[in-house]
C-alpha positions in Angstrom: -29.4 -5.2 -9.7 -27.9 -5.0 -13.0 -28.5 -3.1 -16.6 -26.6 -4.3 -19.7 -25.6 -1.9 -22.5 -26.3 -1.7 -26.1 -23.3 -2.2 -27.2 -21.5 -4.5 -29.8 -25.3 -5.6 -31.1 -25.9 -6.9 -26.7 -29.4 -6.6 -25.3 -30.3 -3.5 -23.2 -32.1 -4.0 -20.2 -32.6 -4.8 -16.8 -32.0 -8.0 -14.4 -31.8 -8.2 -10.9 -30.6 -10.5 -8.7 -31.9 -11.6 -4.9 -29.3 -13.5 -2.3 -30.5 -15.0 1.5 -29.8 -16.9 4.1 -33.3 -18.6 5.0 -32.1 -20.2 8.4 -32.7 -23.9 8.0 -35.2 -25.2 10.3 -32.9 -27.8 11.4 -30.1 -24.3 13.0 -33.3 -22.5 13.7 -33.3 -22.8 17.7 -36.2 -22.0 19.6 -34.8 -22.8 23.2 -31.8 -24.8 24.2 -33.0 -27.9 23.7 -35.3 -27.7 20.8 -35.3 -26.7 16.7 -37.6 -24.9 14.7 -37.4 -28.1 12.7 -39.9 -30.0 15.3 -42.9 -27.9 14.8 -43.5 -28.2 11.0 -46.4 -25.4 11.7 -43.6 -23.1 12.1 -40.9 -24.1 9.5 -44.2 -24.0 7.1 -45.2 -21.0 7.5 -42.0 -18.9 7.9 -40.9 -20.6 4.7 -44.4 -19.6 2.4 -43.7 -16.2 4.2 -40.4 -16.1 2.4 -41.7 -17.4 -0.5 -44.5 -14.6 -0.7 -41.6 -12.1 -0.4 -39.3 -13.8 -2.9 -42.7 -14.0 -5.5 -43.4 -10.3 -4.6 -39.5 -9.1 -5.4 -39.4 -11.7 -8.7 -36.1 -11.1 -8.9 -34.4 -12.6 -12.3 -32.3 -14.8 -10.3 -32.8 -16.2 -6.5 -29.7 -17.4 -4.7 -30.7 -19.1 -1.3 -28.2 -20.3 1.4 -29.1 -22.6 4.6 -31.7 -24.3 2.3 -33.2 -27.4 4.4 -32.8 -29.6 1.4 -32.8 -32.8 4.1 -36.9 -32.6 3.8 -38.8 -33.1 0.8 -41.7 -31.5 2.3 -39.9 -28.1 1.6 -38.0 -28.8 -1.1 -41.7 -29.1 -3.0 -43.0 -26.3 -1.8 -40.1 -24.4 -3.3 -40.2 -26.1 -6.3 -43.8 -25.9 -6.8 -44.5 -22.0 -6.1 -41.2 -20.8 -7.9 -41.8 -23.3 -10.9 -45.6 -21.9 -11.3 -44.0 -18.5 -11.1 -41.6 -19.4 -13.9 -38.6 -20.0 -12.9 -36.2 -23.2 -13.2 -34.8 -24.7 -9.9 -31.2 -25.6 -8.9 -30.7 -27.4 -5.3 -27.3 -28.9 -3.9 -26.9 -30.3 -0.6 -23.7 -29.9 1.9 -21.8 -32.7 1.6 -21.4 -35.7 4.7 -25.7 -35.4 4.8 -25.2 -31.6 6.9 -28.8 -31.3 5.6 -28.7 -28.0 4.2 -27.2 -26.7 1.4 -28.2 -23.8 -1.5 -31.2 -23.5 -3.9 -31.1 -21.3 -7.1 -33.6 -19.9 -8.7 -33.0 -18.7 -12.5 -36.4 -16.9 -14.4 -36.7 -18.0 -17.9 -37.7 -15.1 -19.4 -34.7 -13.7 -18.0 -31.9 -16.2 -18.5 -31.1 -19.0 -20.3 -29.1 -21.6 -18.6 -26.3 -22.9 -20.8 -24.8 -24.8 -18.2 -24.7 -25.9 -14.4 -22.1 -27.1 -12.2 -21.8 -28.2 -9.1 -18.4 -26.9 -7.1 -17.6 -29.3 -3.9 -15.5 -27.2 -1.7 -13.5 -30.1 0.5 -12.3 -29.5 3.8 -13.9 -27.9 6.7 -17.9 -27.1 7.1 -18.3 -29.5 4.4 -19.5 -26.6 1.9 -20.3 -26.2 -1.7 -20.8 -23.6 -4.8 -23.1 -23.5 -7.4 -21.9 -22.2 -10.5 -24.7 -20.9 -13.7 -23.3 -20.1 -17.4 -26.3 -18.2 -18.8 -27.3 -15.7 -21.0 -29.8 -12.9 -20.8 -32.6 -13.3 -22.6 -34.1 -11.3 -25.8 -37.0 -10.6 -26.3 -38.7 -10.9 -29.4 -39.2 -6.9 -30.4 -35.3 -6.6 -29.4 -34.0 -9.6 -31.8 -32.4 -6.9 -34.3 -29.5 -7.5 -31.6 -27.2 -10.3 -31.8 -27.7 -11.7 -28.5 -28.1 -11.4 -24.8 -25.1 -10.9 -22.1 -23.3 -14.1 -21.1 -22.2 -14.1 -17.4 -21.4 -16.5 -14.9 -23.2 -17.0 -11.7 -22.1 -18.3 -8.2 -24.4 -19.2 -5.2 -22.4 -19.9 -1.9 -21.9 -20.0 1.7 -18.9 -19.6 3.4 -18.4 -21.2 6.8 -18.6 -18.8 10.1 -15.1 -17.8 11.3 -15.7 -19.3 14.9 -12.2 -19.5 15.9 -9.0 -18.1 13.9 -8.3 -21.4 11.7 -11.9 -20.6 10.1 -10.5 -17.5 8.2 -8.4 -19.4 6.7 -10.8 -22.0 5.6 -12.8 -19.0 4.4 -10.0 -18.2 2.3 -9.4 -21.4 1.0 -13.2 -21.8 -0.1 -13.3 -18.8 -2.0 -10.0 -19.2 -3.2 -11.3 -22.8 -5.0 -14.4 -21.3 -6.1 -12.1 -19.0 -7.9 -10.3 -21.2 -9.2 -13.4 -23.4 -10.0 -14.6 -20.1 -12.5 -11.2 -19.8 -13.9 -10.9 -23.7 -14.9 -14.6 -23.1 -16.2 -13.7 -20.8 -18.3 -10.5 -22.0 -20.1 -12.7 -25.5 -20.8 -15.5 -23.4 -22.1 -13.0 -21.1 -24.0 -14.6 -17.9 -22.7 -12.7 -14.8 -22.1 -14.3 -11.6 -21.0 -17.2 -12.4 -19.4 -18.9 -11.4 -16.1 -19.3 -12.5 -13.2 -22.1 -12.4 -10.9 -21.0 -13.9 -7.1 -23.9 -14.4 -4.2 -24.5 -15.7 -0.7 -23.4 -15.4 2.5 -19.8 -15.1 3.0 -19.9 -14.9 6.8 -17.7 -12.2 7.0 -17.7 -7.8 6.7 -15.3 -5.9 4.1 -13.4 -5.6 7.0 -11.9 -9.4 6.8 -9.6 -11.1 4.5 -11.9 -13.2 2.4 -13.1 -9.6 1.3 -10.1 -7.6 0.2 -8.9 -10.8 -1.8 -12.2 -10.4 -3.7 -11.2 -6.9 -4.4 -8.0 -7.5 -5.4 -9.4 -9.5 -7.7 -11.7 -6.5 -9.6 -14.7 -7.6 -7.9 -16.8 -4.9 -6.7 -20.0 -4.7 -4.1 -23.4 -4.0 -5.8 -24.2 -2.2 -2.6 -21.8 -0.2 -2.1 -21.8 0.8 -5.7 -25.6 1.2 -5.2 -25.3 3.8 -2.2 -22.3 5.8 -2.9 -23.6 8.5 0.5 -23.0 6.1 3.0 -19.5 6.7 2.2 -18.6 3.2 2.6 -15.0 2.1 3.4 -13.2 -1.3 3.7 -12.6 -0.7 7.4 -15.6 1.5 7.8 -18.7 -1.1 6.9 -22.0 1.3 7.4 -25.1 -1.2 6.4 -25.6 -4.5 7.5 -27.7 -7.2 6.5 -27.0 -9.7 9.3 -27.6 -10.5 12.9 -25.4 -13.3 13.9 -25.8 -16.2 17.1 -23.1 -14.3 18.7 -25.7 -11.4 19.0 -23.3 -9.2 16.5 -24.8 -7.4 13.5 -23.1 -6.6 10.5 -22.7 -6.7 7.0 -22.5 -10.5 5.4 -24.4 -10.8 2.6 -23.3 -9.8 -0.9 -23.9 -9.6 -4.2 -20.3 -9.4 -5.9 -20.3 -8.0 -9.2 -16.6 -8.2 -11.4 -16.6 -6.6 -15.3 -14.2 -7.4 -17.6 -13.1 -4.3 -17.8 -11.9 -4.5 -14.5 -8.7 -4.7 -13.5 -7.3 -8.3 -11.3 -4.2 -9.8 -10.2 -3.1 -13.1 -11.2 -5.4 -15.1 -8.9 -2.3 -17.1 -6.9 -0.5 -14.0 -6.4 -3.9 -12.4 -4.8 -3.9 -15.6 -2.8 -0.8 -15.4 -1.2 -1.1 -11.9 -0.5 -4.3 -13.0 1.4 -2.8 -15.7 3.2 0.2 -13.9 4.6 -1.9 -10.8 5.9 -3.5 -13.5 8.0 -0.7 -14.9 9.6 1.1 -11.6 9.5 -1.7 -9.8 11.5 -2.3 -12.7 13.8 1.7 -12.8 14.7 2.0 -8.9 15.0 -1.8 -8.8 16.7 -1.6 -11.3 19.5 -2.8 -9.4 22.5 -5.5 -7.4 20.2 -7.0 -10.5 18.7 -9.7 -12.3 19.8 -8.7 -15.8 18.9 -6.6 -17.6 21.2 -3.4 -18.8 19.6 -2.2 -22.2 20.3 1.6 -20.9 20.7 3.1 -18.0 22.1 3.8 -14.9 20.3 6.1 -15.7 17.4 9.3 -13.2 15.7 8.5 -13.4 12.2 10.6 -10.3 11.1 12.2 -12.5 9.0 11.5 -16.3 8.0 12.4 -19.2 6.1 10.7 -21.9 4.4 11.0 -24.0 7.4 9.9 -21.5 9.8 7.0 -20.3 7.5 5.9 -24.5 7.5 6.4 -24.7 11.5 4.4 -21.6 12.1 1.2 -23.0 9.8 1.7 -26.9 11.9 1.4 -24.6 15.3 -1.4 -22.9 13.8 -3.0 -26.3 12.9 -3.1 -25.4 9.6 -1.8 -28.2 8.2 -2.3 -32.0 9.3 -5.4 -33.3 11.2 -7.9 -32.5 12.5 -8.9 -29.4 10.1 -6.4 -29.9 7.5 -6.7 -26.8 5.9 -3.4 -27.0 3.4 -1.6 -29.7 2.1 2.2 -30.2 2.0 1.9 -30.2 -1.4 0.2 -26.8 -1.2 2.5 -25.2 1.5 5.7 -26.0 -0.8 3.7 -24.2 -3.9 2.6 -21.2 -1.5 6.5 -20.8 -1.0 7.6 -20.8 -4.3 5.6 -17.8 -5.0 6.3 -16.0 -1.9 10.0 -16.2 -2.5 9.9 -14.8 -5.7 13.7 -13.8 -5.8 14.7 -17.3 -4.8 17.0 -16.4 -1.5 15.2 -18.8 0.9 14.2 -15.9 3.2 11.0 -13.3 3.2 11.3 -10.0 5.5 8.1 -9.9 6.8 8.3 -6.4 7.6 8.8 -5.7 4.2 5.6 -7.5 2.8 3.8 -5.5 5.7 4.4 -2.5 4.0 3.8 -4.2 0.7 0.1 -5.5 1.7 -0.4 -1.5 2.8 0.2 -1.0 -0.9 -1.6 -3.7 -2.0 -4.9 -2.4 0.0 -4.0 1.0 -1.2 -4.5 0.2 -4.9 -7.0 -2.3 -4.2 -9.5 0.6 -2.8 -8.3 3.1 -5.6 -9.1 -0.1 -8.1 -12.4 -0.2 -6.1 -13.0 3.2 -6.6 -12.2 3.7 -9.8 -14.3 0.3 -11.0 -17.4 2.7 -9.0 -16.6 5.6 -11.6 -16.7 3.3 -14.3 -20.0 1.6 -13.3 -21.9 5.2 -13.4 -21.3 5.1 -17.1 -21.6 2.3 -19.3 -19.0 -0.4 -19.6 -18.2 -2.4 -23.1 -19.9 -5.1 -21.7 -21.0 -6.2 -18.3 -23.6 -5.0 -15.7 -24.1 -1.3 -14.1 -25.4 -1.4 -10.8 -28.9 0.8 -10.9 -30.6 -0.2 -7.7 -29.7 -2.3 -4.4 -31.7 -2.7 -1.4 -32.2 -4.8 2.1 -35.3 -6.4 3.2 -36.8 -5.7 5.8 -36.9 -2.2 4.5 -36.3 -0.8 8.2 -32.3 -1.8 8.2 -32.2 1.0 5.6 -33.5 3.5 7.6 -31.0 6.3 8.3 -31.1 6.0 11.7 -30.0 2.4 11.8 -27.4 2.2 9.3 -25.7 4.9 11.2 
């Protein structure tokens, strides 16, 4: 996925980087009323079929989501072949015992963990992050060098956006794995370093969760990867998913952000976020295809009480989902209003997010143009592909 430049006495050479969702056995249905999770013949062998690919790829770094860490059985067998093959492994379960969770794979002749955290995301879908501080490994003949790239790695998965309050919650979790990164970070006192993000976000460039990431100078190794499908935000032309809804489309990704690349202060890129969603829901009603709990709402202009009322009748705040705080909601506020009169024109921050995605693509595009060459230090995207190999046929991708 990535080459590292020469620069500033930093190892040259390549690392790549592998992210899927292997279906827990446990959400693998074979019927109605029964789980591939029943039949260990079948969980067993789909799982060392995955594992031959994974071995065959030997990707620097493995990021797995839906891992079935519930049953030792396969947790060994992971373990086992992926420890013979050389590489060190990280598991972390869901929390309230889902069963699943995420496995990470690191090579050591690639990397060199300097640190591992866990990241509990609280709240709905009970999900987590993991987040790697390594550094590329040099080899012997390149020790003349000062050292390898430093970058930080994140394996995740984002809950599925069954109903309208789940974007949201989408938005929230990557919104504290951000801030997660950050806090990292300013502890470890590290300042210009990449960062490497990978899983299934359960969600197309199309949504929310994704322009916030490109808003904040993150970029898709994909899409940087294959510059003639002429890839849009609003125009998504690969996918590497088929959904239980029967809907195919693009969900997994490799993230890739530079430190040369431009971001907004991260609660400023939040807000932004959060308002687009309520915005387009209140000026989408009849074109979405979430059912709101209240009728169609006149948020041309709003208050601070109005902006609180209109996140209660979204169930956005309070039981059951308790998405935001009240706590939160007041801090949200205080950095929408920014001029301090009490009152936001929504119409006005409509035409503002149309900026906002403006720049964001040209950011975007220009973040591709530096990528091509080589950038002071960081990754360049050289290669990117999907497995099966047939979703890249032509033909397909459309």
């Amino acid at each position: 996925m990535g080459e590292t430049n020469q620069e500033n006495g930093c190892f040259l050479g390549h690392v790549s980087c592998t992210t899927f969702n292997i279906l827990a056995p446990i959400y693998k249905r074979l019927n109605d009323k029964t789980c591939e999770s029943e039949f260990p013949e079948l969980w067993i062998s789909r799982n060392e079929s995955i594992l031959d690919k994974l071995l065959e790829i030997k990707s620097s770094i493995i990021c797995l989501q839906e891992f079935w860490v519930g049953n030792e059985e396969l947790v060994q067998m992971y373990e086992k072949r992926l420890g013979e093959a050389g590489y060190k492994t990280y598991k972390l379960a869901r929390t309230n015992n889902r069963g699943d969770g995420l496995l990470a794979a690191v090579h050591q002749n690639s990397f060199h963990v300097l640190n591992y955290k866990d990241c509990v995301i609280n709240g709905i879908g009970d999900r987590v992050a993991q987040l790697f501080d390594v550094e590329l490994v040099v080899p012997p003949e390149d020790q003349i060098h000062k050292s390898g790239i430093r970058t930080i790695l994140v394996n995740t998965h984002l809950i599925f956006p069954h109903e309208y309050i789940y974007c949201f919650a989408r938005l929230k979790q990557v919104y504290k794995i951000l801030q997660f990164i950050e806090s990292y970070c300013k502890e470890s006192k590290l300042s210009s370093i990449p960062i490497i993000l990978c899983g299934d976000w359960n969600g197309s460039m199309k949504g929310n969760v994704c322009r916030f990431l490109l808003s904040q100078g993150f970029v898709s190794a994909y899409d940087i990867a294959h510059p003639s499908l002429d890839h849009t935000v609003d125009n998504c032309k690969w996918v590497s998913h088929h959904n239980h809804r029967g809907n195919i489309c693009a969900v997994d990704f490799v993230w890739i952000h530079n430190p040369n690349n431009l971001r907004k202060p991260l609660k400023q890129s939040f807000m932004e976020a959060l308002l687009r969603n309520i915005y387009e829901l209140q000026s989408k009603v009849t074109e979405s295809i979430y059912a709101l709990p209240f009728p169609r709402v006149d948020l041309s202009s709003v208050t601070c009480t109005q902006f609180s009322e209109t996140l209660t009748k979204l169930k956005l705040i309070g039981p059951p989902f308790n998405v935001f705080t009240a706590e939160e909601i007041k801090d949200f506020w205080d950095h929408i209003d920014s001029n301090g009169d009490g009152v936001i024109d929504m119409s006005d921050f409509s035409q503002q997010q149309g900026m906002h995605t403006e720049q964001a693509e040209t950011q975007s595009e220009e973040t591709d143009d530096a990528l091509t060459t080589m950038s002071p230090v960081g990754f360049n995207v050289v290669k990117a592909m999907l497995f099966p190999g047939e979703v890249e046929q032509v033909g397909f991708l459309g």
